[in-house]
C-alpha positions as CSV (number, residue, x, y, z in Angstrom):
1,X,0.0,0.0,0.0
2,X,1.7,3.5,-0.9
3,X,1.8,5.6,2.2
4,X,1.3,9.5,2.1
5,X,3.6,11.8,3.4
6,X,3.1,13.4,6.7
7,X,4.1,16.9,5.0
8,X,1.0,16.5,3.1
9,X,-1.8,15.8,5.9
10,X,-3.2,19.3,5.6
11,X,-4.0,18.5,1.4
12,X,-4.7,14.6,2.4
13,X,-7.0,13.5,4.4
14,X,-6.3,10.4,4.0
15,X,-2.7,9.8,5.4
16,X,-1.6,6.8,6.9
17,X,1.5,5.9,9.1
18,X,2.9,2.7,9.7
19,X,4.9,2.1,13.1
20,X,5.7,-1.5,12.8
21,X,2.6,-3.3,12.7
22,X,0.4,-0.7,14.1
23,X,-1.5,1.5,11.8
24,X,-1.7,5.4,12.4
25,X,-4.8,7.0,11.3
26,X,-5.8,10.3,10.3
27,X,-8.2,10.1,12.7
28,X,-5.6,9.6,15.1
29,X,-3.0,12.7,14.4
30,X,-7.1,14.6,14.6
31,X,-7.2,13.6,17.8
32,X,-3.7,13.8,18.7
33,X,-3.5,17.8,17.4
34,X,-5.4,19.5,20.0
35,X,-2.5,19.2,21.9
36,X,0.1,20.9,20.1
37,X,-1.0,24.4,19.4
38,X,1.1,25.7,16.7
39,X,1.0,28.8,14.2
40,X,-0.6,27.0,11.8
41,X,-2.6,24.2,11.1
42,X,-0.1,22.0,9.2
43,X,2.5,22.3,12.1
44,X,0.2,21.4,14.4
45,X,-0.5,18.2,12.3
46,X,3.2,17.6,12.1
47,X,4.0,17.8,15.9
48,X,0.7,15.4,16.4
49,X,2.3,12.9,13.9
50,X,6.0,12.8,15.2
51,X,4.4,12.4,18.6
52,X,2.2,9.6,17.9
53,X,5.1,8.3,15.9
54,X,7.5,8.6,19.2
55,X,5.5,7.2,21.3
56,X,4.4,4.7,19.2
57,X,8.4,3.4,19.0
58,X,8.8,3.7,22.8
59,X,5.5,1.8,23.5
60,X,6.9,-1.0,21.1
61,X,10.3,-1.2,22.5
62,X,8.9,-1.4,26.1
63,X,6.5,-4.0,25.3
64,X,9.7,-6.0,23.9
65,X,11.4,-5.5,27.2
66,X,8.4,-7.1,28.7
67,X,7.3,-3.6,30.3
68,X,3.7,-3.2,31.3
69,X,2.0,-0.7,29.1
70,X,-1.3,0.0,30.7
71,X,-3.5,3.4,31.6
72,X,-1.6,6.6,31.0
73,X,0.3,6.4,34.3
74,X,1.5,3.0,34.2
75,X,2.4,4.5,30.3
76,X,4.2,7.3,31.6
77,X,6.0,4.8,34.3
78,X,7.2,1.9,31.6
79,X,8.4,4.7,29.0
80,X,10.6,6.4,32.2
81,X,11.7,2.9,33.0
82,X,12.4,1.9,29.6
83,X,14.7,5.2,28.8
84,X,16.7,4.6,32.2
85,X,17.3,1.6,31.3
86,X,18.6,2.1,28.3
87,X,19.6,5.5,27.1
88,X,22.8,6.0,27.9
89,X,23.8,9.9,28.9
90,X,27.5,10.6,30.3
91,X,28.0,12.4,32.9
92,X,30.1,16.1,32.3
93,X,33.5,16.3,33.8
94,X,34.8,19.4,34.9
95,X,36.6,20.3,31.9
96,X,33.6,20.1,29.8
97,X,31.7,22.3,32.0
98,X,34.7,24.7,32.0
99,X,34.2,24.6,28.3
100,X,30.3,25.4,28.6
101,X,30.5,28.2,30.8
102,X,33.2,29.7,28.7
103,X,31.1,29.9,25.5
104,X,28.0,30.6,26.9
105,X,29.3,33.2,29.5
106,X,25.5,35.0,28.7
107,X,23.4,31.9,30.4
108,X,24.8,32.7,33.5
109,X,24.6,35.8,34.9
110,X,23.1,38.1,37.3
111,X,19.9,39.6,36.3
112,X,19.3,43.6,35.8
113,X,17.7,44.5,39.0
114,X,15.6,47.6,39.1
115,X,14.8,49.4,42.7
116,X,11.3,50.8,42.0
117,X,8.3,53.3,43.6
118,X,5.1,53.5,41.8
119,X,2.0,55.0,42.2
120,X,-1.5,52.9,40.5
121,X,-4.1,55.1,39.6
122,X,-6.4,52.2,39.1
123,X,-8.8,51.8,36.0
124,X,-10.0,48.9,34.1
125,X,-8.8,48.6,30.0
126,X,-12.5,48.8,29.1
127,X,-13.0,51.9,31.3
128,X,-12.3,54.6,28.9
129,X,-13.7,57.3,31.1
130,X,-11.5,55.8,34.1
131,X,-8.4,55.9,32.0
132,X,-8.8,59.4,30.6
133,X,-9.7,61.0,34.1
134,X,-6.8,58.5,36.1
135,X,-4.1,59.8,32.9
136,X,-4.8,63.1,33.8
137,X,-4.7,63.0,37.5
138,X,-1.6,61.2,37.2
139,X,0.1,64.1,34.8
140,X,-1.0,66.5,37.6
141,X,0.9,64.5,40.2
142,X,3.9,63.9,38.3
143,X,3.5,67.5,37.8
144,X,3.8,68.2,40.9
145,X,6.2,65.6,41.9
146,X,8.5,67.3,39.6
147,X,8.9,70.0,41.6
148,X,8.8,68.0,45.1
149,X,9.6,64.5,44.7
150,X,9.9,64.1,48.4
151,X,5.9,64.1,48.4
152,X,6.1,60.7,46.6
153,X,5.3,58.6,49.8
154,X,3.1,60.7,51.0
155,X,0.9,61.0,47.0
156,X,1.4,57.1,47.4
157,X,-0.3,56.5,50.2
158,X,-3.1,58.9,49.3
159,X,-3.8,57.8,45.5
160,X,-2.1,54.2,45.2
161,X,-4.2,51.6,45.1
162,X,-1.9,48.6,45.2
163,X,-0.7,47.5,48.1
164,X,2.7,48.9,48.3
165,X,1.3,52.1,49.0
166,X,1.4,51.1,53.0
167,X,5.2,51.5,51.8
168,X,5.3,54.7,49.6
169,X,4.7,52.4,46.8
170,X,8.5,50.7,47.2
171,X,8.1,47.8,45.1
172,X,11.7,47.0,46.5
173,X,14.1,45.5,43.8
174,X,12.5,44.1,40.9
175,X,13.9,41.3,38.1
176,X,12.4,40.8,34.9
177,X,9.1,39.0,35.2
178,X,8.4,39.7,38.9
179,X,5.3,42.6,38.0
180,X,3.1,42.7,35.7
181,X,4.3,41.7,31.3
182,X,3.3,45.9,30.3
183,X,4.9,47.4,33.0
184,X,7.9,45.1,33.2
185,X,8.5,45.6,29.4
186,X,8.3,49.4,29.8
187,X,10.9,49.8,33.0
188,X,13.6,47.4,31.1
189,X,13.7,50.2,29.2
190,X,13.6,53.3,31.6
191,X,16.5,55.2,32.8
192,X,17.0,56.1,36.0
193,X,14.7,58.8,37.8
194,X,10.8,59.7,37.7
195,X,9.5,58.8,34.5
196,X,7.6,61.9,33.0
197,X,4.2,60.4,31.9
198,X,2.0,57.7,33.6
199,X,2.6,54.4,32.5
200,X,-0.5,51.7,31.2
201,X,-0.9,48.2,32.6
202,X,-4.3,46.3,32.4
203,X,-5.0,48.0,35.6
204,X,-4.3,51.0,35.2
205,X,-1.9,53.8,35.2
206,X,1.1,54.0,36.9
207,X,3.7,56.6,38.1
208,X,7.3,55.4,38.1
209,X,10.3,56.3,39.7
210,X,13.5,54.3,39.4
211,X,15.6,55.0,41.7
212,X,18.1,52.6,40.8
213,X,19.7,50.1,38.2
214,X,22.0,47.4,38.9
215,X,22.9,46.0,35.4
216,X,23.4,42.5,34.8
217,X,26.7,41.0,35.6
218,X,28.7,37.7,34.9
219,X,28.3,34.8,37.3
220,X,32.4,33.2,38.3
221,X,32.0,29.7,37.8
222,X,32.0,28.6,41.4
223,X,28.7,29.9,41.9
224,X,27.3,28.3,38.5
225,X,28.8,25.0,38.3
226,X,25.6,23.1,39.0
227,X,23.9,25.0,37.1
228,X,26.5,24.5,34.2
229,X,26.5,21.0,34.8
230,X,22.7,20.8,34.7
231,X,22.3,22.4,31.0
232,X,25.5,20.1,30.0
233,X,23.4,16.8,30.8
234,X,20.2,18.2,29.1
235,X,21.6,18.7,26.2
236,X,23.4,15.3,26.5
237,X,19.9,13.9,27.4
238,X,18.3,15.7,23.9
239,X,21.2,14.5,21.8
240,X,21.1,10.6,23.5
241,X,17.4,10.7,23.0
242,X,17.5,11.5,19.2
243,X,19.9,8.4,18.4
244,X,17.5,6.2,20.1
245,X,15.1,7.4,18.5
246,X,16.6,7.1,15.1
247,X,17.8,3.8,16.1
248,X,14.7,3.0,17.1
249,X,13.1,3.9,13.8
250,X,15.6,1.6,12.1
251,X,14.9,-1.3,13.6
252,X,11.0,-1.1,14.2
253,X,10.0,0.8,10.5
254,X,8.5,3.5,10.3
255,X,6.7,4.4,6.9
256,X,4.7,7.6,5.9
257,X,6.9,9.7,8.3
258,X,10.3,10.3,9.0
259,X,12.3,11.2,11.9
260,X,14.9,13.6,10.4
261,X,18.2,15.1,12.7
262,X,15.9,18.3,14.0
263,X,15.9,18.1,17.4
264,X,13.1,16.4,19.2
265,X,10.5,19.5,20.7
266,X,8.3,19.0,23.3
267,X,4.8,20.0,22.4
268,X,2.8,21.1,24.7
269,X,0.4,19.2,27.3
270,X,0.6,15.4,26.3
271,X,2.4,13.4,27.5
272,X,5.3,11.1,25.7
273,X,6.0,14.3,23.5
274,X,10.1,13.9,23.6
């Protein structure tokens, strides 16, 4: 029977994999794509394919081993026992860690830290007459705290409504992704000081003052080595993984797809997706 390309699922409805004996429908990479949200339909297709495909091998191979394949837990459990029992990852020595850290001196270093005050003028993004009247307020009181930013606490504790306003609105020091995405985006950005317009978030408006910037700094080795050590043997993992996989392909068949040398992704929410 002539198999149909994976590439072609989104033109094909039709297609048809073969892991050894076991027949993949299209049906099955339907079902399967849910899980793999992707920018299109045809990657989505793709992912749901190579990750029926992989866990079709793995199932295979346990079940040769004598491994119980069962419910989705006791799946999970005989595919974890199956690749600790046989893919084989070395360990990183020193040196090779040495070697890591040197090349990828940017993975390991302190992050930017931001000290931060801010006032929220609150107002909800579908509250147009809330945003208009809180933008304006909050150009009056950076107006004003132009001329006497020592009234900050004080306009903090009076007009803040987040919490920090009990504490002048210090937010103390701040690393990316500790507030909110709009505001975090926007004070990566800002130098140092009181920023001279109010500044939108999906809850309002808020007034800014950074009162200091710490830029990020290299990390000495000593203080990274596990950390080193840690991306070393996940990338080990990814690269001992692909063989087997490969290998695995070899010896089982696989017809209508292909595992190619792309790394394998994970993809998303189901499990088995290596």
């Amino acid at each position: 029977m002539d198999m149909i390309a994976v590439e072609n699922l989104p033109h094909s409805p039709a297609a048809v994999i073969r892991v050894g004996d076991t027949l993949l429908s299209e049906a099955d990479i339907a079902r399967e794509t849910p899980f793999h949200p992707s920018s299109s339909l045809a990657e989505a297709q793709l992912k749901a394919a190579r990750a029926l495909v992989v866990r079709e091998l793995l199932g295979q191979r346990a079940a040769m081993l004598g491994l119980k394949i069962g419910a989705d837990d006791e799946s999970d459990q005989a595919v974890s026992a199956l690749l600790e029992r046989e893919l084989a990852v070395p360990e990183p020595d020193e040196a090779a860690c040495r070697r890591y850290f040197a090349t990828h001196r940017e993975r390991f270093c302190e992050p930017t830290r931001l000290r931060v005050r801010h006032i929220l003028l609150p107002a909800a993004p579908e509250d147009a007459r809330a945003r208009d009247a809180h933008y304006r307020l909050g150009e009056t009181l950076l107006e004003e705290l132009r001329e006497h930013p020592e009234r900050f606490t004080e306009m903090a504790q009076r007009h803040s409504a987040c919490p920090s306003k009990d504490e002048g609105g210090d937010l103390g020091w701040l690393t990316s992704g500790q507030t909110v995405a709009e505001l975090d985006q926007a004070l990566q950005r800002l130098p140092a000081g009181l920023h001279d317009r109010p500044l939108a978030s999906r809850y309002g408006w808020h007034l800014v003052s950074l009162d200091e910037r710490q830029e990020r700094k290299p990390l000495p080795f000593a203080q990274v080595a596990e950390r080193v050590r840690h991306s070393l043997r996940e990338e080990a993992t990814r690269q001992a993984l692909r063989q087997y996989l490969l290998a695995l392909e070899a010896e089982i068949g696989v017809d209508g797809f292909h595992l190619d040398d792309d790394p394998i992704e994970g993809s998303g929410n189901r499990r088995t997706d290596l």
